[in-house]
VEXMITI-279174 format. One record per atom (N, C-alpha, C): x, y, z. Coordinates in steps of 0.02 Angstrom, whole numbers, padded with zeros to 5 digits, always signed. Layout:
<sites>
XYZ/...
</sites>
This chain:
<sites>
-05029-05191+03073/-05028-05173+03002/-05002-05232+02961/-05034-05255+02905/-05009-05317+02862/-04997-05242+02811/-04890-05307+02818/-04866-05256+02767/-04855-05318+02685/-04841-05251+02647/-04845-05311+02567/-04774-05323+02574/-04766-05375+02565/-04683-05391+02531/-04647-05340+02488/-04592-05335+02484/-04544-05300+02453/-04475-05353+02420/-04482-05349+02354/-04432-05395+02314/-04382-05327+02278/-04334-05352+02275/-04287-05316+02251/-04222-05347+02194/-04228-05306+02151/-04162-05346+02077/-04115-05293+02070/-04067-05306+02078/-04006-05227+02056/-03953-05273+02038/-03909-05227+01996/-03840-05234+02003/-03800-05205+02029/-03804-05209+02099/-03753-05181+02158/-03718-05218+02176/-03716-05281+02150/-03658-05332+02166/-03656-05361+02242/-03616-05378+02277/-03594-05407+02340/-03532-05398+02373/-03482-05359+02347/-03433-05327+02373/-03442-05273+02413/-03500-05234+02385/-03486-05150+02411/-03541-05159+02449/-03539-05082+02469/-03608-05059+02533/-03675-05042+02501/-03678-05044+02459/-03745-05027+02393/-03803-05059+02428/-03797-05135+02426/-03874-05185+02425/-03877-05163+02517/-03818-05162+02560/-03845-05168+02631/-03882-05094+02633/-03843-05037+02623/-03864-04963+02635/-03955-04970+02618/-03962-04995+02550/-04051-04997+02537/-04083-05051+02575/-04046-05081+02604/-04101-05151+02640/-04100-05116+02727/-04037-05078+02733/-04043-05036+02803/-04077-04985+02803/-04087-04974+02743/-04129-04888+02747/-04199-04898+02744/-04208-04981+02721/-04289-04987+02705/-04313-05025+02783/-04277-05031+02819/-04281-05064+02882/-04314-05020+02923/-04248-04977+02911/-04261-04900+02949/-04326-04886+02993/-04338-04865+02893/-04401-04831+02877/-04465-04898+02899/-04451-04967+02898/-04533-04994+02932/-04476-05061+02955/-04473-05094+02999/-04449-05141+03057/-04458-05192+03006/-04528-05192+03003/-04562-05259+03015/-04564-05270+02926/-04546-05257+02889/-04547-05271+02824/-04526-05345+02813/-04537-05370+02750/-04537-05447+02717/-04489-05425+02666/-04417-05417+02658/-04387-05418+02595/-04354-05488+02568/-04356-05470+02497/-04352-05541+02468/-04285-05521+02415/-04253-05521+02424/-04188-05524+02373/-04193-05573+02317/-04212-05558+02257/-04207-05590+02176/-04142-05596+02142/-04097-05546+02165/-04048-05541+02130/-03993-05469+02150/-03934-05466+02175/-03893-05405+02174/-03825-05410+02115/-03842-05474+02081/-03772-05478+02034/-03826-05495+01945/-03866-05435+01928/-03883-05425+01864/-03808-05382+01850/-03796-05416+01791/-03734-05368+01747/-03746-05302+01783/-03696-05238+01766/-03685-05182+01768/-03723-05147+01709/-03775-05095+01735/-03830-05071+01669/-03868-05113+01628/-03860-05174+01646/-03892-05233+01587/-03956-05232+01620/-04012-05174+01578/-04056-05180+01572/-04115-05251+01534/-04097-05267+01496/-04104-05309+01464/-04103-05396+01486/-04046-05400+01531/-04042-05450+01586/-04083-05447+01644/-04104-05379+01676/-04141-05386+01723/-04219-05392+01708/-04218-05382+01642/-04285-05371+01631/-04329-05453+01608/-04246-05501+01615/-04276-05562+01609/-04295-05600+01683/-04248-05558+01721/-04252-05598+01798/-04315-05585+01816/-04339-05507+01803/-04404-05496+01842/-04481-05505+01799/-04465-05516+01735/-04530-05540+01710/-04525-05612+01716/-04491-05657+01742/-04498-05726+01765/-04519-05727+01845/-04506-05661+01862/-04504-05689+01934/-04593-05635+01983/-04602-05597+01950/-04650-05524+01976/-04712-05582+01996/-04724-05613+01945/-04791-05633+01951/-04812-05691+01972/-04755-05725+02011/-04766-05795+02056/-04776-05750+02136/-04764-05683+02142/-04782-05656+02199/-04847-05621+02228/-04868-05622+02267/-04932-05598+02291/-04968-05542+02258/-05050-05518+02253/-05055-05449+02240/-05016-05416+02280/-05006-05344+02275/-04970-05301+02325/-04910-05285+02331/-04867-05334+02307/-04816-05347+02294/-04767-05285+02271/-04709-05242+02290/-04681-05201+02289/-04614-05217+02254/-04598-05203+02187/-04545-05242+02153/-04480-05171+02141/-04442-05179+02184/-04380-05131+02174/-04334-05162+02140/-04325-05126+02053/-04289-05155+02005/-04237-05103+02008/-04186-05095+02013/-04145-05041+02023/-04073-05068+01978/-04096-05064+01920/-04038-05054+01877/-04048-04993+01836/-03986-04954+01827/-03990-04875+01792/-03964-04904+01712/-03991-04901+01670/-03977-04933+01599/-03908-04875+01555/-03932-04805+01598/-03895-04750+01565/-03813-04741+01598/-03792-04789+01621/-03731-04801+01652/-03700-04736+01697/-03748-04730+01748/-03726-04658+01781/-03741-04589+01791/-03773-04580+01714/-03827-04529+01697/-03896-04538+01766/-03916-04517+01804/-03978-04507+01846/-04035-04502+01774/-04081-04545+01801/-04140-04552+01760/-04183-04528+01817/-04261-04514+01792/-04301-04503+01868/-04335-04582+01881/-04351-04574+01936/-04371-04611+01975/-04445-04635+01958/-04475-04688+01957/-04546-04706+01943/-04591-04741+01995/-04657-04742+02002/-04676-04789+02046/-04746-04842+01996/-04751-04873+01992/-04798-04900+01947/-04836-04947+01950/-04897-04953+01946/-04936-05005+01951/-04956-05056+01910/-04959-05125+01914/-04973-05171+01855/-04995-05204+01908/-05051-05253+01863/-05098-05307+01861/-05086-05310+01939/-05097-05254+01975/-05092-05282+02054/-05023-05279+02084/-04971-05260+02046/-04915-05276+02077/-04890-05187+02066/-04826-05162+02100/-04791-05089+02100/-04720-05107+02078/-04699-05079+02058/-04626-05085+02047/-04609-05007+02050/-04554-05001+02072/-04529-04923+02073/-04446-04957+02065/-04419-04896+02048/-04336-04874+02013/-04342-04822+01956/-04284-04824+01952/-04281-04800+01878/-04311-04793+01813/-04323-04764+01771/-04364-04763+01723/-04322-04777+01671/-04296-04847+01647/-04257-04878+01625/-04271-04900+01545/-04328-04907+01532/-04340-04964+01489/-04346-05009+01495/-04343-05033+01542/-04374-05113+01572/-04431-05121+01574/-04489-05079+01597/-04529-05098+01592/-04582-05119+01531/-04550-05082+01481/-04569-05100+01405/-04546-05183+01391/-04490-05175+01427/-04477-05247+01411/-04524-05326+01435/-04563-05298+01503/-04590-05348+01551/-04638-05345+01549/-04689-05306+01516/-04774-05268+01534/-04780-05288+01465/-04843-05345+01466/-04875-05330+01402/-04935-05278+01367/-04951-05242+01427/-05015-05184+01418/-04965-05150+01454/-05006-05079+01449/-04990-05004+01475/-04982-05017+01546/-04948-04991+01607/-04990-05016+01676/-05047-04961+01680/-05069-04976+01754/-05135-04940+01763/-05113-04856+01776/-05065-04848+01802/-05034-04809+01837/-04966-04796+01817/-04946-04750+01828/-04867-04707+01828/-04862-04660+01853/-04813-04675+01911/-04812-04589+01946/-04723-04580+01959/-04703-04516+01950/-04646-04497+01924/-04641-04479+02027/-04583-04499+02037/-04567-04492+02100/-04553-04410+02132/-04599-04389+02187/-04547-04333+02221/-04489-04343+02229/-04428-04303+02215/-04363-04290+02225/-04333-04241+02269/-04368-04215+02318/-04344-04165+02355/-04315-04150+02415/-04321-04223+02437/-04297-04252+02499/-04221-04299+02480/-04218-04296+02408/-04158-04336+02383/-04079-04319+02418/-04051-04324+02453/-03999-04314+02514/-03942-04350+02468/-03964-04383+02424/-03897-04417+02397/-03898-04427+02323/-03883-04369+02286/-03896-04352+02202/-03878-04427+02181/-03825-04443+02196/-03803-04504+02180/-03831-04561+02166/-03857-04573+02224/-03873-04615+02251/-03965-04630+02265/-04019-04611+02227/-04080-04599+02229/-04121-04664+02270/-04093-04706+02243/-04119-04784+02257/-04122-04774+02348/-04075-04753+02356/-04077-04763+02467/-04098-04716+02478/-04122-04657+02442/-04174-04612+02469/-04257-04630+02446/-04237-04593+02383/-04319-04604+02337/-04347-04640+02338/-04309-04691+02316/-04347-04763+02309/-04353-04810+02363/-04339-04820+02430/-04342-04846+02463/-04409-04799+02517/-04410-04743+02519/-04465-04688+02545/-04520-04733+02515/-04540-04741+02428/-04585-04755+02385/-04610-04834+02392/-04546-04865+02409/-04560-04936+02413/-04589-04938+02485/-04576-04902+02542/-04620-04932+02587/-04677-04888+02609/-04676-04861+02573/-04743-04796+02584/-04798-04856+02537/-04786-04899+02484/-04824-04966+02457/-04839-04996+02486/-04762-05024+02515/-04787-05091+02552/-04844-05092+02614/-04843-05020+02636/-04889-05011+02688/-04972-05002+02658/-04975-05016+02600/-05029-05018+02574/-05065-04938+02580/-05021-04900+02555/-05035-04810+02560/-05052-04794+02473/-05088-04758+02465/-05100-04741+02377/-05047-04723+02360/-05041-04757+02293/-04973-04728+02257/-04974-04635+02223/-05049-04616+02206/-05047-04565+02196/-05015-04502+02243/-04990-04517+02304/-04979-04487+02348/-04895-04479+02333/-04869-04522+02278/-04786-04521+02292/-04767-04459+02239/-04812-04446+02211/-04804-04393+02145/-04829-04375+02099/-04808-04326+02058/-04865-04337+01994/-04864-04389+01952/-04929-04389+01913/-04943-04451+01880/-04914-04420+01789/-04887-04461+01773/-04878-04456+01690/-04904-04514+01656/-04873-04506+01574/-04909-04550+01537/-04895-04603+01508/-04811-04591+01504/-04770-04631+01463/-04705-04656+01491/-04679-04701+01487/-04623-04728+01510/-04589-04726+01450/-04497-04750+01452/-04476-04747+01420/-04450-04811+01372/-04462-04814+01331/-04468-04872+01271/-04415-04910+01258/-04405-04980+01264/-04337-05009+01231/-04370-05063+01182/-04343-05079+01141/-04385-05137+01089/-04358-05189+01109/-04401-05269+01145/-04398-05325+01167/-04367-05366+01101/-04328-05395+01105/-04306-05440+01059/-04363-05499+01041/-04371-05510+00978/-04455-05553+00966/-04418-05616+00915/-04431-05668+00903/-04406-05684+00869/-04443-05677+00804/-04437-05703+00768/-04466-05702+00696/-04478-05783+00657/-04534-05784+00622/-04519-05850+00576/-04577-05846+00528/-04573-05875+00462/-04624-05891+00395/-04677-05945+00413/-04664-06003+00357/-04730-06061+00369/-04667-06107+00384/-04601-06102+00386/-04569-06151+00418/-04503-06147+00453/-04483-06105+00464/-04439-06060+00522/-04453-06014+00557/-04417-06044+00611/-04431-06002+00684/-04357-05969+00686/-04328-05889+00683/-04269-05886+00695/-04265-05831+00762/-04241-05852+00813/-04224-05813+00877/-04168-05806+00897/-04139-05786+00963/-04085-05780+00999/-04069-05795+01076/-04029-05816+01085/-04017-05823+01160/-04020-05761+01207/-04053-05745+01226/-04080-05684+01270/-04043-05681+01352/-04034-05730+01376/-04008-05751+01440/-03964-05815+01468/-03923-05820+01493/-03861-05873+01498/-03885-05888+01588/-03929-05955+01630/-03915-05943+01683/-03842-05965+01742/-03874-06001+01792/-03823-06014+01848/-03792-06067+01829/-03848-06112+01809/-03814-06171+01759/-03790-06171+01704/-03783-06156+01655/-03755-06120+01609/-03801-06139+01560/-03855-06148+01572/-03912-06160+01517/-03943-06097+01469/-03940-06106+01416/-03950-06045+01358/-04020-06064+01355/-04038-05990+01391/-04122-05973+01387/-04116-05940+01317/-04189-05944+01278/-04202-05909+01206/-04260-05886+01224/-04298-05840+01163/-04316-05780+01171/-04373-05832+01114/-04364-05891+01095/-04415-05938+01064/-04494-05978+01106/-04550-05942+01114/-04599-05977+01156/-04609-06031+01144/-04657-06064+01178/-04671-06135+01160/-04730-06110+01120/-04785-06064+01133/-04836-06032+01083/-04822-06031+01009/-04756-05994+00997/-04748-05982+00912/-04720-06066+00901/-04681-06109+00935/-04652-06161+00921/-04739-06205+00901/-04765-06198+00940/-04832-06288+00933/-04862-06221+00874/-04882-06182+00856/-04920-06131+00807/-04882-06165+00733/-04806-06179+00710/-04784-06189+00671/-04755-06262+00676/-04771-06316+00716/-04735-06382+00741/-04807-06431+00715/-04827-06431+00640/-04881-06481+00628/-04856-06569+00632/-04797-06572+00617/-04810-06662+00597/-04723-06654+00655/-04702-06609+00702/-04675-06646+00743/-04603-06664+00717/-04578-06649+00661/-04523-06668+00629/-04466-06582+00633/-04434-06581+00668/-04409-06514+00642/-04327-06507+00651/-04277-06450+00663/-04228-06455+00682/-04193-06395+00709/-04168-06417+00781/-04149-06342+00804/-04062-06335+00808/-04058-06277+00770/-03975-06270+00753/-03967-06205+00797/-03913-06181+00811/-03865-06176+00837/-03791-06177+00830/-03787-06117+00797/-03697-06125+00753/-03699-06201+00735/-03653-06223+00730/-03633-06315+00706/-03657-06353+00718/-03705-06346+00794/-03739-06390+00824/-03805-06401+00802/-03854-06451+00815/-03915-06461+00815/-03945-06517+00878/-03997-06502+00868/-04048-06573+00875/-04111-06578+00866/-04150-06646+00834/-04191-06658+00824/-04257-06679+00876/-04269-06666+00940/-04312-06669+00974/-04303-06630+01043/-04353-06624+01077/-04344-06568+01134/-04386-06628+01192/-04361-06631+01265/-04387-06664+01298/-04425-06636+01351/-04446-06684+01408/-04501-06653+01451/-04451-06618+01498/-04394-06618+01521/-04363-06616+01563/-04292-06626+01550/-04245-06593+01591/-04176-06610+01583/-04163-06655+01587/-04191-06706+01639/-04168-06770+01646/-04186-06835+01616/-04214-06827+01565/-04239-06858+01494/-04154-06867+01474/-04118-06834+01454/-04045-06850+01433/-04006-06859+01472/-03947-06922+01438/-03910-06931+01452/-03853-06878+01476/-03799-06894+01533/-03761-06838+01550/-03724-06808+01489/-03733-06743+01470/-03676-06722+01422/-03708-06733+01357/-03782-06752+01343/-03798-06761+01298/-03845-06688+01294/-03852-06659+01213/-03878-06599+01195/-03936-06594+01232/-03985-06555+01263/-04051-06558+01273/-04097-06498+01260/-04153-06501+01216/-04186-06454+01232/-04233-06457+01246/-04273-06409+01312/-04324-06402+01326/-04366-06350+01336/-04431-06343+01328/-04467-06286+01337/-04479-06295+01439/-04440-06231+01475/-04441-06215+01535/-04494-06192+01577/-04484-06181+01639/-04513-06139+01690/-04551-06083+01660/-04518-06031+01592/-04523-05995+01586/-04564-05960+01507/-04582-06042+01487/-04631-06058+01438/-04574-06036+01364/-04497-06030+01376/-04465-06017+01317/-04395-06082+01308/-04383-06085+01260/-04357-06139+01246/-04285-06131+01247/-04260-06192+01307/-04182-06176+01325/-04159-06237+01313/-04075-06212+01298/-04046-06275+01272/-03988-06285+01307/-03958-06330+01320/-03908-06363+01390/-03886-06423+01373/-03834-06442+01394/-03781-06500+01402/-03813-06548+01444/-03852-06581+01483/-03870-06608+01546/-03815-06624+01593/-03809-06582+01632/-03775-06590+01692/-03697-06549+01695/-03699-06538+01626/-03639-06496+01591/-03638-06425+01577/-03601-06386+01569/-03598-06319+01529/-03619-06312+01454/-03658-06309+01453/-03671-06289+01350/-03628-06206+01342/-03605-06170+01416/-03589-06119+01370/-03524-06108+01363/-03494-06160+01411/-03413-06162+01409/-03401-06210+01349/-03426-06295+01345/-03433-06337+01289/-03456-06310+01210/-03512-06276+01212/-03546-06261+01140/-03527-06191+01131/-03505-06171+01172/-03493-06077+01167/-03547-06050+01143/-03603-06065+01179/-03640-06020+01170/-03649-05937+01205/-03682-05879+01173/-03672-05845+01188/-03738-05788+01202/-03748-05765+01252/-03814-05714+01240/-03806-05675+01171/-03869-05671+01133/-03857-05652+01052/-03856-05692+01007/-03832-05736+01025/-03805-05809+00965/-03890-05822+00934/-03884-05820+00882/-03953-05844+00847/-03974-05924+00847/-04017-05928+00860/-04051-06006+00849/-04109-06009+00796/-04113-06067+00770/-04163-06068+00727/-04184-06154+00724/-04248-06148+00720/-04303-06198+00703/-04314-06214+00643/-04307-06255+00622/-04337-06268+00525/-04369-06318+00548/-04440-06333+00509/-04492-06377+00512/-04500-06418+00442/-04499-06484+00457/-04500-06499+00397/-04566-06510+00354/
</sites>
């Protein structure tokens, strides 16, 4: 049997028994599985954070691909369970609002998970969702995990905004390096960037050009660049911009063109 991969994002942290209990229970249930750990330290409920890890990360992975996002946004409240199909790929968890956040169309599919085998009210993810995730990965119809509905549940993506000569956004994500990802594309940036002259502020700070690469600047010198992730991040080179510039997820940035 060729099984699909299984990737997984939660905030279960690394202290407790959370991430092993679902990686033992999904074992269990098929030996021979491919799991790929993305992440077990997304904030606590930070929907919004995970929904940046996994729309950067879903679609560098294979069709087939089984994406267990398991952050509960409602801090404890049990949400139901989802299984869902996009452009080829499944994701099942919670019915969070994330996926409004990551899907630019409807997916093809939505099916609201059986719950009846749930052994641990608590705890749904090491029952439900791990049953769902490898009943996928084995390449089994998803219509089989439950009924199908229509609608997921809605959160509004932070967008930035701008006229014929401002771009104004926000820092959406802080990573490992402490580089301040924004919520600014390079699309709306070259759409409003005619003669190349512009300026990107940042509370007190600025600068006047964005490079190919971090290592275009000097150590400790401002840098910005459009990323991996086609949105425009700004960093210290080799430094903290968020301990140095205090920057902050939220903090507004803005573009003026001259």
């Amino acid at each position: 049997m060729i099984l699909n991969p299984i990737t997984i994002t939660s905030d279960f942290g690394l202290r407790d028994f959370y991430s092993a209990a679902v990686h033992g229970r999904l074992l269990k249930l098929q030996p021979d599985l491919n799991i790929i750990v993305v992440s077990h330290l997304i904030q606590q409920y930070n929907v919004f954070q995970a929904s940046v890890v996994v729309q950067n990360t879903w679609k560098h992975f294979p069709d087939g691909t089984v994406h267990m996002v398991l952050v509960n946004g409602n801090q404890g409240k049990q949400l139901r369970q989802v299984a869902v199909k996009y452009k080829g790929h499944y994701f099942v968890g919670p019915d969070s609002g994330l996926h409004s956040l990551i899907f630019d169309e409807k997916p093809e599919v939505i099916i609201q998970l059986n719950n009846e085998d749930n052994s641990f009210e608590t705890f749904p993810e090491l029952t439900i969702c791990t049953k769902a995730a490898v009943h996928l990965a084995e390449g089994k119809d998803i219509m089989e995990l439950g009924n199908p509905i229509q609608d997921l549940l809605e959160m509004m993506p932070f967008r930035p905004t701008n006229d014929n000569n401002t771009i104004k956004g926000m820092v959406i994500y802080i990573d490992n390096y402490h580089n301040a990802i924004t919520n600014i594309t390079k699309a709306i940036f070259d759409k409003l960037n005619k003669n190349n002259k512009f300026t990107i502020r940042f509370g007190k700070y600025f600068t006047q050009k964005i490079s190919p690469t971090y290592n275009y600047a000097p150590e400790a010198e401002l840098v910005a660049v459009f990323g991996s992730t086609g949105l425009l991040e700004i960093a210290l080179y080799k430094t903290s911009a968020k301990e140095l510039l205090g920057i902050k997820i939220n903090d507004v940035v803005r573009i003026e063109f001259d």
